[in-house]
N, C-alpha and C positions, 0 to 999 in steps of 0.2 A: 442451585447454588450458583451465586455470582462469583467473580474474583477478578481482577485486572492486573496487570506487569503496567508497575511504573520503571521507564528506563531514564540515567544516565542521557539525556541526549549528544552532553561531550563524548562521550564513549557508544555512540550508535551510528551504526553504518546501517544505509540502506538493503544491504545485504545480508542482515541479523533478522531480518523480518520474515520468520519463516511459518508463521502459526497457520494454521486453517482454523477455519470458521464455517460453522455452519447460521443460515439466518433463514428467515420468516416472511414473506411480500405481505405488502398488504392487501385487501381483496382488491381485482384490480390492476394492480400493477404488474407489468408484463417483463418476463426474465429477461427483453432485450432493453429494456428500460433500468431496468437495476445493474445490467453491465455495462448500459453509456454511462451511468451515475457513478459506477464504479472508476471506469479508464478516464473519468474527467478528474478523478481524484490522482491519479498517478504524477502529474504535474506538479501537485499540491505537495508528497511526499520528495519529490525528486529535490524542492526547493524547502526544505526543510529538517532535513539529513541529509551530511557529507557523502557522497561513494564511498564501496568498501577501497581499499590500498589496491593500488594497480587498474581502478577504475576510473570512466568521469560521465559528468551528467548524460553526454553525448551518447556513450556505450549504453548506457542504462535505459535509453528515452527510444534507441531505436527499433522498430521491427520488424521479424524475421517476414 
């Protein structure tokens, strides 16, 4: 069974995004390849949802 969460984007902060997921590679493709695919995406969500309150893109985009 499928199902997806439509949000509210007025009302979604980057910091509501808390689900886990599990997925599938395809033959082939290598777990360090699905994580650059991944962190190339974190830009994309940074500039498409607001910070939560008391944050900003800056805090969110840096790391430890």
């Amino acid at each position: 069974m499928l199902f997806t969460l439509q949000r509210d984007r007025a009302k979604t902060y980057l910091g509501q995004f808390n689900y886990q997921s599990i997925g599938r590679l395809k033959p082939g493709v290598r777990i360090s390849e699905a994580t650059a695919d991944l962190a190339r995406l974190i830009p994309v969500a940074l500039d498409a949802f607001p910070p939560p309150p008391g944050y900003d893109k800056k805090m969110l985009s840096q790391r430890d």
